[in-house]
Steps between C-alpha positions, in 0.01 A plus 500: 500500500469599162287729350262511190534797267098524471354719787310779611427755813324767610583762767355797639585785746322807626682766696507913542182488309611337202493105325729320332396155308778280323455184335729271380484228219759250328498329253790270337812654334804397429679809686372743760289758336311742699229746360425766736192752440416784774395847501719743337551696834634149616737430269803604753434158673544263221858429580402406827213303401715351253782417748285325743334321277873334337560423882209227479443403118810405317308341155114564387317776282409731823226790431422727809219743541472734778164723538477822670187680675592812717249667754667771615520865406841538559573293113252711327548898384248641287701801237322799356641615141400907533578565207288289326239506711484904474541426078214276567239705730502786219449277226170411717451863585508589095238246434255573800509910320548369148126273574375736742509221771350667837694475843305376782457771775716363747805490248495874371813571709691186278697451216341156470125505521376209620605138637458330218767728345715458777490081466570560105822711625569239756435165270775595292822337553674789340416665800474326784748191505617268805840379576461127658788433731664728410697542871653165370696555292704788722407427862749205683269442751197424273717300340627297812143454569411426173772206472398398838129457427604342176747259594262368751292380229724355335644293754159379574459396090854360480410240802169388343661508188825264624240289683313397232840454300594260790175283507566471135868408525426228742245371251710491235807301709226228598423455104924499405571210850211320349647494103828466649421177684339375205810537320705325727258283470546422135872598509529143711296337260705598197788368695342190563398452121860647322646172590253231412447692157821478413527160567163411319641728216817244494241209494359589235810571282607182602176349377523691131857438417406099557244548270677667264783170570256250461371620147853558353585111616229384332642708182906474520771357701474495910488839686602522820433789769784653686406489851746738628440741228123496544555547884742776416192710282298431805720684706536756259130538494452541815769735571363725230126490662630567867325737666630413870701854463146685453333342768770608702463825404154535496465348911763771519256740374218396681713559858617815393096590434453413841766768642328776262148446601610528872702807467353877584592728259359534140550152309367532173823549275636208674199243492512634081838388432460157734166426264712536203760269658244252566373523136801445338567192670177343449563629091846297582323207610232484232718545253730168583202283567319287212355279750095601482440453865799720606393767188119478691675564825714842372183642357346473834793621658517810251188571596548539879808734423271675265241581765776637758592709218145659509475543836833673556470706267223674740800498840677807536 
């Protein structure tokens, strides 16, 4: 069954103390375009991310997010610069003796005198920094659990995702079966009418050039109409305003729509081109008919095709 381009999913997954979120959201494009934002520790998966996502969503602007919270100790080392954190404590020491700043008892035996010094030495990320994950980025088997963890969620997102892309395909098949009915619909009236226009068209010809006969009798010599020549513009005319070929065409359309819709793999590309096929012959059509009914009839039909157009332009 096909599927809409439009969708959206959410997945999560929490395992060896940590969580993984992804969501997922399409919207129409012409070609498959996926935006992927993660943490920059992450960034190794995006080529797998990427890869299974192309396995399920061949057309549609794609944007995945994937959210990280880790509660273990083992992603987390806190890093002490010495150096500057020695450069610092004298500074501190020169201004407690430069303002004569006492030293609590208990801290006589210190280079830093009290805690609030120490929390000024410790506050500053100069000093003390932390390195997030940083077993990530050299340990395989974070990494495999990591992936694991991570592709769990996403599996979960992708199927809620591709459901909702389903329920919306289906919906949008019902709305094409019941436009392309209606234009079988009209495509048998148009066949119906093509004939008695033509013939109505002749009629009235017919009625003109005796007219026209009449008045120049009345004015000059006799003036006779060639029945066999008349009868031979006739057949002219209606040659020229045929349209039995794009009817053909057009029921031949119409099946081949039916084959699409029913297929499983992405249709989109294919139900574009049919729509233009149907378009052109309807343009065909209009454009050989002076008859106002059958010019009522194409406008109606133009406007069925049009509304396919819309909606396939949302099937993948």
């Amino acid at each position: 069954m096909p599927k809409s381009m439009t969708g959206f999913g959410r997945g999560e997954c929490l395992r060896y103390d940590r969580r993984f979120k992804v969501e997922i959201k399409s919207v129409n494009h012409r070609y498959g375009d996926y935006s992927i934002r993660l943490p920059r520790f992450l960034h190794a998966f995006e080529d797998k991310i990427r890869k299974r996502l192309g396995a399920d969503i061949s057309r549609g602007k794609v944007e995945v997010w994937v959210g990280f919270d880790s509660y273990t100790e083992r992603d987390i080392s806190a890093k002490v610069n010495w150096a500057f954190a020695d450069s610092y404590a004298r500074v501190l020491e020169a201004l407690r003796e430069r303002y004569s700043w006492s030293r609590s008892p208990s801290d006589k035996n210190t280079t830093i005198g009290s805690n609030t010094e120490l929390e000024l030495l410790a506050r500053n990320p100069d000093v003390v920094s932390f390195d997030k994950f940083e077993s990530a980025h050299n340990d395989e088997a974070t990494q495999i659990e990591f992936w694991e963890t991570l592709s769990f969620a996403l599996e979960e997102a992708l199927t809620r995702f591709n459901a909702m892309r389903q329920a919306e395909g289906e919906a949008l098949v019902a709305d094409i079966r019941t436009k392309q009915g209606r234009i079988r619909e009209l495509t048998g009236q148009i066949a119906q009418r093509a004939p008695v226009a033509v013939a109505e068209h002749g009629e009235r010809l017919r009625e003109r050039l005796t007219e026209m006969v009449e008045k120049l009798k009345e004015s000059s010599a006799p003036v006779e109409i060639a029945e066999s020549r008349f009868l031979t513009e006739i057949a002219l005319l209606a040659d020229r305003s045929s349209i039995d070929e794009e009817l053909t065409r057009l029921s031949s359309h119409l099946a081949q729509l039916d084959d699409i819709l029913a297929e499983k793999v992405p249709i989109g590309r294919k139900l574009d081109f049919l729509v233009q096929e149907l378009n052109r012959e309807a343009n065909t059509i209009g454009s050989k008919s002076t008859d106002p009914e059958l010019a009522k009839q194409v406008i109606e039909l133009k406007s069925e095709i049009e509304k396919i157009r819309e909606q396939v332009q949302n099937i993948e």
